[in-house]
BADOZA-639524 format. One record per residue: x, y negated, z of N, C-alpha, C, O in turn; residue number from 1; chain. Coordinates in pm, 1 decimal. Each point is the difference from the previous one (the first is absolute). Example, Ala and Ser with C-alpha at 12.3 -4.5 7.8 and 13.67 -1.06 7.14 Angstrom:
2
TORDREN      n.px      n.py      n.pz     ca.px     ca.py     ca.pz      c.px      c.py      c.pz      o.px      o.py      o.pz    i  ch
TORDREN    1319.0     569.0     780.0     -89.0    -119.0       0.0      90.0    -120.0       0.0     103.6       1.9      66.5    1   A
TORDREN    -138.6    -106.9    -138.5      82.0    -119.0       6.0     -77.0    -109.0      73.0      50.9    -110.8      16.9    2   A
//
This chain:
88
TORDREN      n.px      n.py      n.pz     ca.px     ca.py     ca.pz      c.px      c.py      c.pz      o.px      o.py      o.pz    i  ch
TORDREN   12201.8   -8497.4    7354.8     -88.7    -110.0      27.3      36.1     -58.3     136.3      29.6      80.4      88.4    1   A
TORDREN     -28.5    -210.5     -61.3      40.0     -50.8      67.2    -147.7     -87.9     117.6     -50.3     -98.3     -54.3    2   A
TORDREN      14.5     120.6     143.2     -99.4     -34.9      65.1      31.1     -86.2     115.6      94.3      11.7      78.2    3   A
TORDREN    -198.4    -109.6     -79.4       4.6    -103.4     127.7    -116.9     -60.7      50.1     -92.9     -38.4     -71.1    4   A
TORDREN      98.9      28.0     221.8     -75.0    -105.5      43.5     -23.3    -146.1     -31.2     118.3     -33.9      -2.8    5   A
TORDREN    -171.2     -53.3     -17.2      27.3    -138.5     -14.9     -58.9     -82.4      67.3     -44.7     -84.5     -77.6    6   A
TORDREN       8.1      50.8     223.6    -100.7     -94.0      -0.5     -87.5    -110.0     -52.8      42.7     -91.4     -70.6    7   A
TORDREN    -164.7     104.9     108.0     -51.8    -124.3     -95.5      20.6    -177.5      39.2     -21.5     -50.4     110.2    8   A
TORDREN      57.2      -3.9    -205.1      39.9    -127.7      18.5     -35.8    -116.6     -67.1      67.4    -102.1     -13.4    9   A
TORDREN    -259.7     143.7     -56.6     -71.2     -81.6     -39.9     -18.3      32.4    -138.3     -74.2     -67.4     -71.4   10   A
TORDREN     137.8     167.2      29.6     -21.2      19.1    -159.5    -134.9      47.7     -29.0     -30.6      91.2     -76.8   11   A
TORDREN     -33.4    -152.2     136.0    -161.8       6.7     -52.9    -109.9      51.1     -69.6    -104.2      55.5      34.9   12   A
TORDREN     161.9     -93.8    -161.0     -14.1      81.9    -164.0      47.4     161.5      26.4     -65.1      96.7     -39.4   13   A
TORDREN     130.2     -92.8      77.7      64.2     148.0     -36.5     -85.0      68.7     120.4     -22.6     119.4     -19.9   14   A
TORDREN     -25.9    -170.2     134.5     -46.7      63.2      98.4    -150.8      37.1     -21.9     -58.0     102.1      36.7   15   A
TORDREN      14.1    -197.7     -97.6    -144.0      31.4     -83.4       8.7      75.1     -68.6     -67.6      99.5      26.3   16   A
TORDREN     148.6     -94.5    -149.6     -55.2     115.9     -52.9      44.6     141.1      21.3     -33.5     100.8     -62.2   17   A
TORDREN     129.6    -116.4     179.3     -31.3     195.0      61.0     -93.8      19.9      53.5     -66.9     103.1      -6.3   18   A
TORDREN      39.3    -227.3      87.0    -136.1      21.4      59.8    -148.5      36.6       3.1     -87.0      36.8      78.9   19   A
TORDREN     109.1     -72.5    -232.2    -116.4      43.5     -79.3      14.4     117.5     -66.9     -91.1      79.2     -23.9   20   A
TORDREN     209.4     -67.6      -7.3      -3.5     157.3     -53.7      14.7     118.2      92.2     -33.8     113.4     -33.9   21   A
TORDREN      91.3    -146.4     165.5     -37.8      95.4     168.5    -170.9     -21.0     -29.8     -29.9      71.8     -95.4   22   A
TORDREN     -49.5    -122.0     129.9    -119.6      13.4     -25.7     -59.0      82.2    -117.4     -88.3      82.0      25.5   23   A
TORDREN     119.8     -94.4    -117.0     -35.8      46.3    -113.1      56.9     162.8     -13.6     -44.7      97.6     -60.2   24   A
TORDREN     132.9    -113.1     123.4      73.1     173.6      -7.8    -100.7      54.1     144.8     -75.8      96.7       6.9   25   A
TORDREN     106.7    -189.6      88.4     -68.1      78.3      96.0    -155.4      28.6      17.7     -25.9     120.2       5.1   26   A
TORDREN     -67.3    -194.1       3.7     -99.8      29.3     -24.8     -85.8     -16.4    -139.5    -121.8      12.7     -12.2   27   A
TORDREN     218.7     -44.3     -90.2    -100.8     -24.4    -132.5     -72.6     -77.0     -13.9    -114.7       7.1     -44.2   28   A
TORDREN     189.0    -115.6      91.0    -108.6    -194.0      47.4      89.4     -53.1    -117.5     107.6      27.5     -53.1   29   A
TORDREN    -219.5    -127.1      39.5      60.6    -139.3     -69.0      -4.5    -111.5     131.5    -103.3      -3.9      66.9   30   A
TORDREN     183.3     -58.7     -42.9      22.7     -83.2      92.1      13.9    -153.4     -52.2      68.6     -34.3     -96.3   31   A
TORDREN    -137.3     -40.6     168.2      -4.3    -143.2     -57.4     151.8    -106.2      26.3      63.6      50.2      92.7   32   A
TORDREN     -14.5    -138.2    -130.6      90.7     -40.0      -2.8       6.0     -60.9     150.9     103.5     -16.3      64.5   33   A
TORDREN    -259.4     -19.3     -13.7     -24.9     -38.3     158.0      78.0     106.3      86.8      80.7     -11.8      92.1   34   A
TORDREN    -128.8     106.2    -148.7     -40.3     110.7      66.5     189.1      34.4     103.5      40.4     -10.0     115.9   35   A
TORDREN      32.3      62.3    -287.8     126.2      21.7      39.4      50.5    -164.6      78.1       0.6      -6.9     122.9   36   A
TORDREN      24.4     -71.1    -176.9      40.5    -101.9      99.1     -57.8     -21.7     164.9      67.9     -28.5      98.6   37   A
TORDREN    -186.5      47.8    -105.0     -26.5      57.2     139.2     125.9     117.1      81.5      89.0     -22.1      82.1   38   A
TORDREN    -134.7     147.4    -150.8     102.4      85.0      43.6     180.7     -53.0      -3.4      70.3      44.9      90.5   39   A
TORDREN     -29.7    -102.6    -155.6      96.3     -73.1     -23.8      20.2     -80.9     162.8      81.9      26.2      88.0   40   A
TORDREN    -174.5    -115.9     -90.5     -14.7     -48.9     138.7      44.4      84.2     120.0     110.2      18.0      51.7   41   A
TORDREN    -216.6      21.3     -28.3      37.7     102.5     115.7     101.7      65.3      -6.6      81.9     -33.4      85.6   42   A
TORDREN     -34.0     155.2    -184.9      80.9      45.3       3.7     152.0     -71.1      30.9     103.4      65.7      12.3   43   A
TORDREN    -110.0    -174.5      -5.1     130.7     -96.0      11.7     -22.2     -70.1      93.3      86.7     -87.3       4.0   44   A
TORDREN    -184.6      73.9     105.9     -40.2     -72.6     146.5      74.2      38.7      67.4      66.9     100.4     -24.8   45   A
TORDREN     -59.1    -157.0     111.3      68.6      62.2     177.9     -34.9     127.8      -4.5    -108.2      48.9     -32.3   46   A
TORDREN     197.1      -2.6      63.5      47.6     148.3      90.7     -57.4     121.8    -140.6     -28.3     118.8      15.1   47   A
TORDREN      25.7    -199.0    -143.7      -4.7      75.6    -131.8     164.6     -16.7     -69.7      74.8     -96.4      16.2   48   A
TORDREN     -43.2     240.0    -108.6     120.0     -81.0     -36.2     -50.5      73.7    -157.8     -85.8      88.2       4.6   49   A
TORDREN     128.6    -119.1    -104.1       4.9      41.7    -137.6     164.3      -7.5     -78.7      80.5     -92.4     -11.2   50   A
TORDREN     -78.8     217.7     -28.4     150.6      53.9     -90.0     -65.4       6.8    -146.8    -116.0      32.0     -25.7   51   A
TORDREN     229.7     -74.0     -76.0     -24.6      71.4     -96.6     129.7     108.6     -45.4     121.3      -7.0      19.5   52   A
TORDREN    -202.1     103.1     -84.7      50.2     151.8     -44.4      60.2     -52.5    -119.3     -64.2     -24.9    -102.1   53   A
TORDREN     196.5       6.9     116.2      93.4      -4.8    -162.1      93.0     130.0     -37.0      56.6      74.0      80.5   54   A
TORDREN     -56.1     -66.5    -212.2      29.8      83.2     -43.2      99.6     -16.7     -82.9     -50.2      23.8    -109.9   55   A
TORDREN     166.8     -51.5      93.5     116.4     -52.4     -66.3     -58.0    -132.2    -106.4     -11.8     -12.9    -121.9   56   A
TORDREN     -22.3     -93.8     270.7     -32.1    -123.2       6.5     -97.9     -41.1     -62.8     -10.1    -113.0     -47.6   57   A
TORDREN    -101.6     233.3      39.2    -136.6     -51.8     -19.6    -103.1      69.3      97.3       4.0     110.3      54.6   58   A
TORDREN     -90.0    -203.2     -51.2     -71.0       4.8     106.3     -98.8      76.0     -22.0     -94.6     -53.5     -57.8   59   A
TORDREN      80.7     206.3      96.0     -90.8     103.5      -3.3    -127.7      68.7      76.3     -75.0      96.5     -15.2   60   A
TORDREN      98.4    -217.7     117.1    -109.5     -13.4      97.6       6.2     -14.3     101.0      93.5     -76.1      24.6   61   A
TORDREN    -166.0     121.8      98.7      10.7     -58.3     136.2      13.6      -6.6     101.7     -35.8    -115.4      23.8   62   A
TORDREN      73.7     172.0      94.2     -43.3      -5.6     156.4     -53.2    -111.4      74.2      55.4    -105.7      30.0   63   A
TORDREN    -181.0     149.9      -3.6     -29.9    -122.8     134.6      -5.3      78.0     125.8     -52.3     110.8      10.9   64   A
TORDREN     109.9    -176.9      81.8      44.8      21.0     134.7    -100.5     -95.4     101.2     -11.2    -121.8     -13.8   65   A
TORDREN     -78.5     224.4     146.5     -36.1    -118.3      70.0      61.7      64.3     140.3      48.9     110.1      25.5   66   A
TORDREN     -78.8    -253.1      69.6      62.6      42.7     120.7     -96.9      15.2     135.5     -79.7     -89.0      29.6   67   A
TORDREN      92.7     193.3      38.0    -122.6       5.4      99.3      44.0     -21.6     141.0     -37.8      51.1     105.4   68   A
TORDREN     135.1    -148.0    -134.9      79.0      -1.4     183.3     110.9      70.9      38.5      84.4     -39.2      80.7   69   A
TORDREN     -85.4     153.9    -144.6     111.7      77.9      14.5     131.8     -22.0     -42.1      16.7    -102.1     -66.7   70   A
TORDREN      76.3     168.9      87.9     124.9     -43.7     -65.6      40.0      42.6    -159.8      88.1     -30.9     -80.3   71   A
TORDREN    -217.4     128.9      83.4      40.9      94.4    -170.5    -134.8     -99.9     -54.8     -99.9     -25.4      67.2   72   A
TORDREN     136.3     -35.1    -246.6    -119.1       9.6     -61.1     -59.4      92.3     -28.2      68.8     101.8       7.7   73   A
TORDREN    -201.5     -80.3     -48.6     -96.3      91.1     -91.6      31.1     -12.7    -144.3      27.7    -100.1     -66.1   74   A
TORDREN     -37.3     209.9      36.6     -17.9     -13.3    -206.1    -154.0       7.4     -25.0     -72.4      98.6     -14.0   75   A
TORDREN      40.3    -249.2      12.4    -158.3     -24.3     -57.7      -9.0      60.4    -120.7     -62.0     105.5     -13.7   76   A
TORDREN     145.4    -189.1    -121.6     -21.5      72.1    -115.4      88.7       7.4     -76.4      71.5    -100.2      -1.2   77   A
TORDREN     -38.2     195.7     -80.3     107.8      38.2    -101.5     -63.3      21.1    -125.3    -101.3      67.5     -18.6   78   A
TORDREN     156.1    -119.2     -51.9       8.4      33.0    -154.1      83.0     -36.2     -89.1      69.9    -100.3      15.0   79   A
TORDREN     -63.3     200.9    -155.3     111.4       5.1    -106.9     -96.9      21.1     -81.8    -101.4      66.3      22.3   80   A
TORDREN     142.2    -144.8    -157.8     -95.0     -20.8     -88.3      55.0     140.8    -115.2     109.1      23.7     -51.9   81   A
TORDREN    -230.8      40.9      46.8     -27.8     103.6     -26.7      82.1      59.0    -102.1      -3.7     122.9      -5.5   82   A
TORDREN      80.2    -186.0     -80.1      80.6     -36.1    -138.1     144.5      50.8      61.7      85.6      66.3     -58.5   83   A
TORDREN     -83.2    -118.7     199.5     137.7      21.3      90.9      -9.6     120.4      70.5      96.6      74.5     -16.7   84   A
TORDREN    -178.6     -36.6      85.5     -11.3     163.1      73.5      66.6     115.1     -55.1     -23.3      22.9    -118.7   85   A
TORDREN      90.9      44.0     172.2      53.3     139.2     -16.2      92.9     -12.4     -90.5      -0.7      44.0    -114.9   86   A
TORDREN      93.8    -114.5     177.5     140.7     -46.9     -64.4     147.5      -4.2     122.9     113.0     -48.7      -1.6   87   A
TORDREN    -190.8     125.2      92.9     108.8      44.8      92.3      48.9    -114.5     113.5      89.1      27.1      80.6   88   A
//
């Protein structure tokens, strides 16, 4: 299996619906379409950065990265859609 970073570069659609399914895996929410596009927002603002997790060129989920001044980002949030986990 072949794995990569990708930055995000507006693909929108595809960013929603991990987004909703990070929610849904993580706390067992249904999230409104507001809701994730909100998070969408932010997560892609200044001093936010968002990757997507591909997996021999499909997109398996996510890193968002924020920045607190420092020279290293933080790993805000990670996820792999559950279908993809424990595949090495």
């Amino acid at each position: 299996m072949h794995v990569t970073l990708v930055p995000y570069a507006g693909e929108e659609n595809e960013a929603l619906l991990l987004i909703r399914d990070f929610w849904r895996c993580h706390n067992h929410a249904d999230t409104t379409e507001a809701e994730n596009r909100a998070d969408l927002l932010a997560w892609t603002a200044e001093n936010h950065r968002l990757y997507f997790i591909c997996a021999d060129g499909e997109r398996v989920g996510f890193a968002h990265l924020g920045a607190r001044g420092a020279a290293i980002d933080w790993l805000e949030d990670l996820f792999v859609m559950p279908s993809r986990q424990r595949q090495g």
